[in-house]
Steps between C-alpha positions, in 0.01 A plus 500: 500500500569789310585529098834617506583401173645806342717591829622140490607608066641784608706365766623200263314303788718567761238365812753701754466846352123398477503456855655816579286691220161363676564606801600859428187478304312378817630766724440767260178418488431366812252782599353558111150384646488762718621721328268445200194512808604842612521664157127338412387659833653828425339508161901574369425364175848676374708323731283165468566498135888550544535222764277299294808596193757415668428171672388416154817572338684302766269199456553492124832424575417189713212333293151508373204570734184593486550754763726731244160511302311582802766760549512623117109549507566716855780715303301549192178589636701773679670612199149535330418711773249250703514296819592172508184261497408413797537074389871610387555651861395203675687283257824691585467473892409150487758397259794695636568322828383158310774564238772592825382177610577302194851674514549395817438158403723526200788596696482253778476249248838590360 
């Protein structure tokens, strides 16, 4: 299961609005996996680096993970004008649908 730990402080642990908050999250971001495999194939480092942003931002209001880091490497390397390593890259499209699946798992067990 997921870390949800500072959506659960925010939300004065209210395991209903979790529910509902989860699965927005989860359709949202349904398709990120793809989406992250299409702008690595077009080279759109730009774009890559501003997905990468904003599902970071969003996770950082659910909980610690070590894909945010994988993500903050990705957006930083950009910013210092380089590509993303290629370990970071295959860190991010392995870890993206296992972290969707961990959600998943988080919400059914509510």
């Amino acid at each position: 299961m997921a870390d949800c730990s500072i959506l659960m402080e925010n939300i004065d642990g209210d395991g209903d609005m979790m529910k509902t908050i989860l699965g927005m999250f989860i359709e949202d971001y349904q398709d990120a996996h793809n989406t992250f495999s299409e702008l690595i194939n077009l080279k759109n480092w730009v774009e890559l680096s501003r997905e990468c942003h904003g599902l970071k931002g969003v996770l950082m209001g659910i909980g610690p993970t070590e894909l945010s880091d994988v993500l903050l490497k990705i957006e930083k390397r950009w910013a210092d004008g380089t590509q993303a390593a290629p370990e970071d890259i295959q860190a991010l499209l392995t870890m993206v649908p296992a972290y969707l699946a961990d959600i998943k798992t988080t919400v059914e067990a509510l």
